[in-house]
C-alpha positions as CSV (number, residue, x, y, z in Angstrom):
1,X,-37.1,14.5,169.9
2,X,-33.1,14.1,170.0
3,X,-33.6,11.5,172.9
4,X,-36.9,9.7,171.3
5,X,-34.8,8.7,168.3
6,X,-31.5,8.2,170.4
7,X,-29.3,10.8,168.9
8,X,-26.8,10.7,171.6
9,X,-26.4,6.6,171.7
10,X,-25.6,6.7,168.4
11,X,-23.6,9.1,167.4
12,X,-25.8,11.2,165.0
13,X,-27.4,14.7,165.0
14,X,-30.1,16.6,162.9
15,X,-28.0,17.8,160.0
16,X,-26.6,13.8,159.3
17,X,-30.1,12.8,159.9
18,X,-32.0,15.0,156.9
19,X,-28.6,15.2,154.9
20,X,-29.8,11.1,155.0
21,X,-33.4,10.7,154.8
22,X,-33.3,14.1,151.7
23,X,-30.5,11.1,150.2
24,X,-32.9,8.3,150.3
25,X,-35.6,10.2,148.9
26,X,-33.5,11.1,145.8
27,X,-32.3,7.8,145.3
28,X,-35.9,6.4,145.3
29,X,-37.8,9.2,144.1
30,X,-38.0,7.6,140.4
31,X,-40.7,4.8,142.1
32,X,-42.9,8.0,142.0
33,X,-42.8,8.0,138.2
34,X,-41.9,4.0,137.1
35,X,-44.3,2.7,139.3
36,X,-47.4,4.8,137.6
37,X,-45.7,3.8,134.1
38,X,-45.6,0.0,135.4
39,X,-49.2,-0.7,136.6
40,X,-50.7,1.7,133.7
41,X,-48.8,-1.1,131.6
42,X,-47.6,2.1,129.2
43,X,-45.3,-0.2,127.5
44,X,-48.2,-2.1,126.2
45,X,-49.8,-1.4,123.1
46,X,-53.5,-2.1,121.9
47,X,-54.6,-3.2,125.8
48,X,-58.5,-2.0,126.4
49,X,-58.8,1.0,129.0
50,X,-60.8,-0.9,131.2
51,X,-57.2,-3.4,131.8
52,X,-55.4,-0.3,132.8
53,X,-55.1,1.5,136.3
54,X,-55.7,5.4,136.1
55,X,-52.0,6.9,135.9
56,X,-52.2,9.7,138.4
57,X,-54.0,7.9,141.0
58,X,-51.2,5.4,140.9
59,X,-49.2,8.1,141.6
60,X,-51.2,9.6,144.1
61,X,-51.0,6.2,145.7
62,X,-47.4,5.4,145.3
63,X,-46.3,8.8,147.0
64,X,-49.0,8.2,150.1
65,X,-48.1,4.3,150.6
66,X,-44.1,5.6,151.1
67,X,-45.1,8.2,153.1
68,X,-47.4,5.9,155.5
69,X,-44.6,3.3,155.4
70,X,-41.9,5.5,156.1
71,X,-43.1,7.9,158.5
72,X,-44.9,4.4,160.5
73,X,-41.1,2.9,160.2
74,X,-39.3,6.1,161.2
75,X,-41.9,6.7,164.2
76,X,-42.7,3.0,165.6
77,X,-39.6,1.1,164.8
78,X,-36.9,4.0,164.7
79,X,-35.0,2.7,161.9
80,X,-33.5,4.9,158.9
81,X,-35.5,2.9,156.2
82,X,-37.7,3.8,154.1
83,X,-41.1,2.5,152.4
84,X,-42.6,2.4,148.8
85,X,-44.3,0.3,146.4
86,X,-41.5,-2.3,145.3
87,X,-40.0,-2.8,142.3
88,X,-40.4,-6.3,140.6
89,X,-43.2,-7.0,142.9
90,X,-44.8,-4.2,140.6
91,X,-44.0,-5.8,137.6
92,X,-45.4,-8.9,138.6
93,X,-48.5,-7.4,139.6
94,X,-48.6,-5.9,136.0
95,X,-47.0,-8.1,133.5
96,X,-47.9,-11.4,135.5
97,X,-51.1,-11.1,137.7
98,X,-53.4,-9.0,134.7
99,X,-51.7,-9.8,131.6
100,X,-50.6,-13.2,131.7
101,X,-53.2,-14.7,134.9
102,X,-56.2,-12.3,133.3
103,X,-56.9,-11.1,136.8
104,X,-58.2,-7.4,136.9
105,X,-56.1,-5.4,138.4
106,X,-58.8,-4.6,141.0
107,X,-58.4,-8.5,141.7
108,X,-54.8,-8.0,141.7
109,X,-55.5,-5.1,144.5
110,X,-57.2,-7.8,146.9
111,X,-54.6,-10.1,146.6
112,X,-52.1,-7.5,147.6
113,X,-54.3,-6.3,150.7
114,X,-54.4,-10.4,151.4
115,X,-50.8,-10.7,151.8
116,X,-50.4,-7.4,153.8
117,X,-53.4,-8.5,156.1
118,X,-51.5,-12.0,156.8
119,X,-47.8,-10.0,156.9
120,X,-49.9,-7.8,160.2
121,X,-50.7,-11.4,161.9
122,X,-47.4,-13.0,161.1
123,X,-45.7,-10.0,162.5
124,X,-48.0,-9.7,165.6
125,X,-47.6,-13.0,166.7
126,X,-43.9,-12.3,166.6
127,X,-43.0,-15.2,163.8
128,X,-41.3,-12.6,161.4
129,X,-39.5,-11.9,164.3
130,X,-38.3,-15.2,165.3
131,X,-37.4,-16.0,161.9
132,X,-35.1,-13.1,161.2
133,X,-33.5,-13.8,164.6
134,X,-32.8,-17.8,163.5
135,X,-30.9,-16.8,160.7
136,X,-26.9,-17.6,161.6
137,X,-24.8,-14.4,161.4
138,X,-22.4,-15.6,158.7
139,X,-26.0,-16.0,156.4
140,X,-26.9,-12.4,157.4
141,X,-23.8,-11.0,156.3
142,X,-23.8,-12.7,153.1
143,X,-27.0,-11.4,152.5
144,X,-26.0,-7.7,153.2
145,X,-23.1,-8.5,150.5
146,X,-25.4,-9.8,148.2
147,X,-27.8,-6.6,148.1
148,X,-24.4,-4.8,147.6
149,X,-24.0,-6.4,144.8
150,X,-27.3,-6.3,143.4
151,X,-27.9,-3.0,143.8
152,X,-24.2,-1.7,142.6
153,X,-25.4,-4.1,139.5
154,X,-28.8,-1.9,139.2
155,X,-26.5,1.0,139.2
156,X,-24.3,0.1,136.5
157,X,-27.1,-0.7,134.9
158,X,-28.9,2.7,135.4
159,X,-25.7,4.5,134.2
160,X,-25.7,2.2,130.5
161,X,-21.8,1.0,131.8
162,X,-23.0,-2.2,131.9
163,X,-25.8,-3.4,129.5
164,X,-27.5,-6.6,127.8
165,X,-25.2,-7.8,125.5
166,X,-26.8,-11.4,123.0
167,X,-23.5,-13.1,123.2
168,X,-22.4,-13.0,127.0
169,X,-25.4,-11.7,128.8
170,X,-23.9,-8.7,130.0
171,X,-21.1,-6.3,128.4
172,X,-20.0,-2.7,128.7
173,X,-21.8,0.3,127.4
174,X,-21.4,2.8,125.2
175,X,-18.7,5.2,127.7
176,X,-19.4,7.9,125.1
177,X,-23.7,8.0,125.7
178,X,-24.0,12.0,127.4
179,X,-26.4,10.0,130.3
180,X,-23.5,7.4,131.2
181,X,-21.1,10.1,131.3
182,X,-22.9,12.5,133.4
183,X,-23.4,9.0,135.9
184,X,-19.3,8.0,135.5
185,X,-18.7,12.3,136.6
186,X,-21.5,11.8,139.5
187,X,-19.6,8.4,140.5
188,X,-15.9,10.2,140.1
189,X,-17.4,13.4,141.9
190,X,-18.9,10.7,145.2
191,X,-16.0,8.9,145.3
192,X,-13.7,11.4,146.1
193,X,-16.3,13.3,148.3
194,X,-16.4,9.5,150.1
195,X,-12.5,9.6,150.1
196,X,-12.3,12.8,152.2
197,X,-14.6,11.6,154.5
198,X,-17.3,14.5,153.7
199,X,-20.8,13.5,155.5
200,X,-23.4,13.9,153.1
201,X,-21.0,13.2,149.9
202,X,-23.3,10.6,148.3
203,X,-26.2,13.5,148.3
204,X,-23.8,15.9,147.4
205,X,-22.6,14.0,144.7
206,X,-26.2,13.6,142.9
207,X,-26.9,17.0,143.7
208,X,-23.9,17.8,141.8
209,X,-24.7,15.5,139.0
210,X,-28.3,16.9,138.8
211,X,-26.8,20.6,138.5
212,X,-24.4,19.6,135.4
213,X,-26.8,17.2,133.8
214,X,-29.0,20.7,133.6
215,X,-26.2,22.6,132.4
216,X,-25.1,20.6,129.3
217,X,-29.1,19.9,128.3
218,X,-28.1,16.1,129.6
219,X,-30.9,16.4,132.4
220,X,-34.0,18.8,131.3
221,X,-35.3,21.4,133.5
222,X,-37.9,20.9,134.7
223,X,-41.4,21.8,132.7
224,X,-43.0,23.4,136.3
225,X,-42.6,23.9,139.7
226,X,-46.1,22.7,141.4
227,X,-48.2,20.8,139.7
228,X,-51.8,20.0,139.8
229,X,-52.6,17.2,142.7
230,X,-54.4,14.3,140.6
231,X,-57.7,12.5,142.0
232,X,-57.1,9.2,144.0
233,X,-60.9,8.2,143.2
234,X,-59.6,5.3,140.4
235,X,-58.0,3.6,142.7
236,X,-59.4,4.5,146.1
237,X,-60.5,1.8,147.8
238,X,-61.4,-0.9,144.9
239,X,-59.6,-3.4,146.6
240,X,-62.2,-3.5,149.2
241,X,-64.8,-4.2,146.2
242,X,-64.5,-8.0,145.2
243,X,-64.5,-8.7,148.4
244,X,-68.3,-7.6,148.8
245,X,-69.0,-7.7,145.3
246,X,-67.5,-10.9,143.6
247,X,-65.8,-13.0,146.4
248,X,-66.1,-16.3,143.9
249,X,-63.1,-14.6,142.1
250,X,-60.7,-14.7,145.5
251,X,-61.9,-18.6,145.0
252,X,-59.0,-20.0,142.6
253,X,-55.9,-21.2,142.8
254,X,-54.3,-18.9,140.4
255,X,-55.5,-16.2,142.8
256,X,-54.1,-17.9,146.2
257,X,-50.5,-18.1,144.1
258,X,-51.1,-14.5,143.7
259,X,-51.2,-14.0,147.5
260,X,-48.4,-16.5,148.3
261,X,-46.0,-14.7,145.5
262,X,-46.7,-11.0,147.2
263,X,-46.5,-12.9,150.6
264,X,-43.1,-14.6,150.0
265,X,-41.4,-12.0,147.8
266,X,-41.7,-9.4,150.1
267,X,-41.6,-11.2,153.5
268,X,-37.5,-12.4,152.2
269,X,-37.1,-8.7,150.5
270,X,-38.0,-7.3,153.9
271,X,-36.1,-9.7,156.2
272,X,-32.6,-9.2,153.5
273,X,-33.0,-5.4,153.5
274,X,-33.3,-5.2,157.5
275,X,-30.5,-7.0,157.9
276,X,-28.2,-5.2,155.0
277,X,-29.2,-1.7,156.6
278,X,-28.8,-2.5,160.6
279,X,-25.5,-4.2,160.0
280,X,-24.5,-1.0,157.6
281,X,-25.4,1.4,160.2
282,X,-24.2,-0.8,163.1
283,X,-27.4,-1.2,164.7
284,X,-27.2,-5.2,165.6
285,X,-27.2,-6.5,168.8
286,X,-24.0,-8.1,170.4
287,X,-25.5,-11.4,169.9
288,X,-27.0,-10.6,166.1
289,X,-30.0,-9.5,166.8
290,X,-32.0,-7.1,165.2
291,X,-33.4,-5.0,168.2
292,X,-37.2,-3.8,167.0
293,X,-37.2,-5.6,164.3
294,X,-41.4,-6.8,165.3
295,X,-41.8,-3.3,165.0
296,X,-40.1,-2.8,161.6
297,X,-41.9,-5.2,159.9
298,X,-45.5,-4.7,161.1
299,X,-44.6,-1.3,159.5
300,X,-44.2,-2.7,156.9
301,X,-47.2,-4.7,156.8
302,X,-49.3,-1.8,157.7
303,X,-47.9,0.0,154.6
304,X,-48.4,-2.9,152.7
305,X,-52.5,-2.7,153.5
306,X,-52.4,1.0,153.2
307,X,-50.7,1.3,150.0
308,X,-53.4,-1.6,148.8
309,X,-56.1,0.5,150.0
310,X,-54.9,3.9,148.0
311,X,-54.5,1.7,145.2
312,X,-50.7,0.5,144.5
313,X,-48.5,-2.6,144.4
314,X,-47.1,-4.3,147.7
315,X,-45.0,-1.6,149.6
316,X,-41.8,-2.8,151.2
317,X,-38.8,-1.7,152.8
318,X,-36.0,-0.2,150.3
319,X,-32.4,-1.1,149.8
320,X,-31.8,2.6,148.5
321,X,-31.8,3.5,152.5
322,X,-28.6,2.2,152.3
323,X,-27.6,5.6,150.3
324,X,-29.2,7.9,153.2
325,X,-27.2,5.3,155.9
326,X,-23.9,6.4,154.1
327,X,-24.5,9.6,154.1
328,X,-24.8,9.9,158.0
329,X,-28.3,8.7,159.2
330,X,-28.3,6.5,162.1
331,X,-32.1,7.0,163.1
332,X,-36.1,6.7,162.6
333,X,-36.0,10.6,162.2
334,X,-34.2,10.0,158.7
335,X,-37.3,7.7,157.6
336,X,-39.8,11.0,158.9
337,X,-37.9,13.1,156.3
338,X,-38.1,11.0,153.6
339,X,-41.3,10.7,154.6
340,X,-42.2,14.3,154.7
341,X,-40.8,14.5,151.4
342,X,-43.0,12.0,149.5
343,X,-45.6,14.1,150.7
344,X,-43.9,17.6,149.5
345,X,-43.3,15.5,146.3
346,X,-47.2,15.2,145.7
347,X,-47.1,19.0,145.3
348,X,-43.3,19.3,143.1
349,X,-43.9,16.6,141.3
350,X,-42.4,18.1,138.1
351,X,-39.3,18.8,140.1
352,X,-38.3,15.3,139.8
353,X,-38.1,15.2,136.4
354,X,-34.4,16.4,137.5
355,X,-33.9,12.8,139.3
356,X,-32.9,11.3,136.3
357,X,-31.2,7.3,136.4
358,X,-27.9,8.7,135.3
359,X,-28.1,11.2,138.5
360,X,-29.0,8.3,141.2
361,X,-27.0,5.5,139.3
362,X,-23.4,6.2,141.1
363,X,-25.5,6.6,144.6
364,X,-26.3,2.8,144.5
365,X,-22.8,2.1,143.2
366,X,-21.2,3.4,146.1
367,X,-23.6,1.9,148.7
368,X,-22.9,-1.5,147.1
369,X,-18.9,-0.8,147.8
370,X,-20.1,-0.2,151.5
371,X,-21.8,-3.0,151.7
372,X,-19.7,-6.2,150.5
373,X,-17.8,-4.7,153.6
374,X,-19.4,-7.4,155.8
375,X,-17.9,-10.3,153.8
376,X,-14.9,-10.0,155.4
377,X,-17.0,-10.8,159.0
378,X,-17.8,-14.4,157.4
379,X,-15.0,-17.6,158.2
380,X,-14.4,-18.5,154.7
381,X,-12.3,-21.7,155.6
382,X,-14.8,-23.4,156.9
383,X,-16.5,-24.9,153.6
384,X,-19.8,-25.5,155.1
385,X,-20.3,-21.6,155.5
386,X,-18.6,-20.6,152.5
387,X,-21.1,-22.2,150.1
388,X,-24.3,-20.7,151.2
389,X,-22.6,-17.6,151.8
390,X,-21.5,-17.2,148.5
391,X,-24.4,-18.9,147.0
392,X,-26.8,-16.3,149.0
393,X,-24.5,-13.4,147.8
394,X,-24.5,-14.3,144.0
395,X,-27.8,-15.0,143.1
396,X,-29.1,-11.9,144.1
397,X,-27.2,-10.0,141.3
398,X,-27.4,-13.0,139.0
399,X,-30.6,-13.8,139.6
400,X,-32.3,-9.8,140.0
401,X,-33.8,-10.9,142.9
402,X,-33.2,-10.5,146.8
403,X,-35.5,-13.6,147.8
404,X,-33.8,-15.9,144.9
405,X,-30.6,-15.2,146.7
406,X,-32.0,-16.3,150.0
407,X,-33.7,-19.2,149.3
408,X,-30.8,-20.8,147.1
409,X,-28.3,-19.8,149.9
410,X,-30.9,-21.3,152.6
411,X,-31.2,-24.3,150.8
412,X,-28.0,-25.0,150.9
413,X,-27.0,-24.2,154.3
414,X,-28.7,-26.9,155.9
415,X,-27.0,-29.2,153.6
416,X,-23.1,-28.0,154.0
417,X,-23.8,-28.1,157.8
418,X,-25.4,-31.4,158.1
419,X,-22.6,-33.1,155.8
420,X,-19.9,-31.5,158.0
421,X,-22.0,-33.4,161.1
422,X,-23.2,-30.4,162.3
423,X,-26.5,-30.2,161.7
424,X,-27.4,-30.1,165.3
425,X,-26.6,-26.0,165.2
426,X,-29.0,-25.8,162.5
427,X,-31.8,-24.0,164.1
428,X,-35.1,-25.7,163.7
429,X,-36.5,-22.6,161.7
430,X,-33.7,-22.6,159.6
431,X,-35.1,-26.2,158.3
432,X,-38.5,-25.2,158.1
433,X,-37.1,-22.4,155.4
434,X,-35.3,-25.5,153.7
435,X,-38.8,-27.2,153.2
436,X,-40.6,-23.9,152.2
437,X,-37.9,-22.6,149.7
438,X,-37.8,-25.7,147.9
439,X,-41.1,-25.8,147.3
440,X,-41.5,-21.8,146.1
441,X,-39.0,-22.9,143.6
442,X,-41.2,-26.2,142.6
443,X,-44.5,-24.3,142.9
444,X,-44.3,-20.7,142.6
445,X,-41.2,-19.9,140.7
């Protein structure tokens, strides 16, 4: 097992390896509960049953689609991410696809299995690949900055330190809510675990914050131990039905934007959180290249037709694997434990009511200081790398959206270099993404 995943070349053993995939889990168990609450639409009031998927076999679903995708990434690619149904692509499914389109959300399913079915021939044929490997390095570090960014922004969020505010967008919180000062302790408690170079002091930390949040009634305890394991039969294999049953509904144009959104969205999602996590845990080739990276993304294609099948939104790699990376894993064997987990969870399921956003907030806060690390690898006197770099790095935050970031910063790139005369290093892929990004914001955005 040790020399399957590499242990020895790099530098990493069983205890960093669980201490980091048992991390990861925590900071993206709460897809097992917002993802059910998304596609049920719960927030929605006076919506007819037959408009709303079945709760717990969304769950159900969610919880097998990660484990599939995880345990296919840990095993075939070897990397230490992990896989679940993604957020925003969820909400588009929901609030997008079946309220605003009308699609059904059996529809919706089809469309998802579509773009997971053409994700497994792009990544076969090794374009996924190529692409990933086209992008200049300075572009790849920018992105890794930018999910840094993002996801420190998510984090503040989560903890109420930073919330909407009518008159400039975005303001501080109320420092004196019991939830943000239980995530300002868990931050305070990380970052001096993270000081005294403690392996393991991120999940230490939200352990920690989990234990105190209990203690002062700020976190409840949870209501059971086990709970019962819900039926999958909702969900189970609808999106197989309008394919036999009604295939003139797969015949519109609104249905084909559906596909092309779930294709694009995650393919860029994908490629950006690849890239943020090999350069985190220093697994990039001498020449910037991301070694198995066919692998890791027909993993997550696969998942991304399984989780389809068991009834959930598209499945895609998560930036939270950055929190198991910092806390010491290196390897695929991290991705089997979180993994593993999602299927313990099916079981513990009200144990999670413990993983509250306060307790995983200063987790993604701390990965985010880890990350913007790799700005200082990009040559910020040259002008015609400093604008799509920074471009690519502050949209994502700004814009809530890892693709957004990419395709503004990979708009521009090819401009900066071909007004500094060198647009003869632009790599021919990298104007082929010029062409397609400009036309997802004319068409699709």
């Amino acid at each position: 097992m040790k020399k399957y995943f590499q242990f020895e070349e790099l530098g990493t053993n069983y205890r960093q390896e669980i201490i980091g995939g048992l991390t990861t889990f925590l900071a993206m168990a709460y897809i097992l509960v917002v993802n059910p609450l998304t596609l049920t639409l719960s927030s929605v009031t006076d919506l007819p049953d037959a408009l709303r998927m079945d709760y717990g076999a969304v769950f159900m679903a969610t919880a097998l689609a990660a484990a599939v995708g995880s345990l296919m990434m840990g095993f075939v690619a070897r990397y230490p991410i992990a896989l679940a149904p993604g957020m925003g692509l969820n909400a588009f499914f929901a609030y997008t696809v079946i309220l605003t389109y009308g699609i059904p959300w059996q529809t919706a399913l089809t469309g998802v299995l579509f773009s997971g079915l053409f994700f497994i021939i792009l990544s076969l044929s090794g374009l996924r690949e190529r692409i990933i490997n086209a992008i200049p390095a300075e572009l790849k570090y920018a992105v890794g900055a930018g999910i840094g960014l993002y996801i420190t922004f998510i984090g503040l969020q989560n903890a109420g330190i930073i919330v909407g505010d009518p008159d400039t967008m975005v303001g501080l919180g109320d420092l004196t809510n019991s939830s943000t000062l239980l995530a300002i302790f868990g931050l305070v408690v990380t970052v001096i675990f993270m000081v005294r170079g403690i392996k393991g002091g991120i999940f230490f930390g939200m352990l920690i914050a989990a234990v105190v949040g209990m203690i002062f009634s700020i976190v409840e305890l949870p209501s059971a131990i086990i709970g019962q394991v819900p039926s999958m039969a909702p969900t189970f294999g609808v999106a197989l039905e309008p394919i036999f049953n009604d295939p003139g509904s797969l015949m519109t144009i609104q249905f084909l934007v559906v596909v092309l959104t779930f294709l694009f969205v995650d393919f860029f999602d994908t490629a950006g959180t690849l890239v943020a996590v090999a350069n985190q845990a220093g697994l990039m080739t001498k020449d910037n290249k991301l070694p198995r990276a066919g692998k890791a993304l027909l993993a997550d294609a696969v998942a991304t037709v399984a989780g389809a099948i068991f009834g959930t939104s598209t499945t895609t790699s998560y930036i939270e694997s950055t929190s198991g990376v910092a806390a010491g894993a290196r390897s695929g064997f991290a991705s089997v434990v979180t993994g593993i987990l999602f299927l313990v969870s099916i079981l513990f399921y009200p144990l999670l009511e413990v993983i509250t956003s306060a307790v995983t907030a200063p987790a993604l806060i701390i990965v985010g200081v880890l990350m913007v690390s790799a700005l200082g690898k990009i040559d910020w006197t040259k002008f015609e790398i400093a604008v799509p770099a920074f471009l690519t790095m502050i949209a994502m935050p700004l814009g809530y959206s890892i693709a957004t970031g990419i395709a503004i910063g990979f708009i521009f790139y090819p401009i900066t270099m071909i007004a500094a005369g060198k647009g003869k290093q632009v790599h021919p892929i990298m104007y082929g993404l010029f062409v397609i990004f400009i036309l997802y914001f004319i068409f699709l955005v």
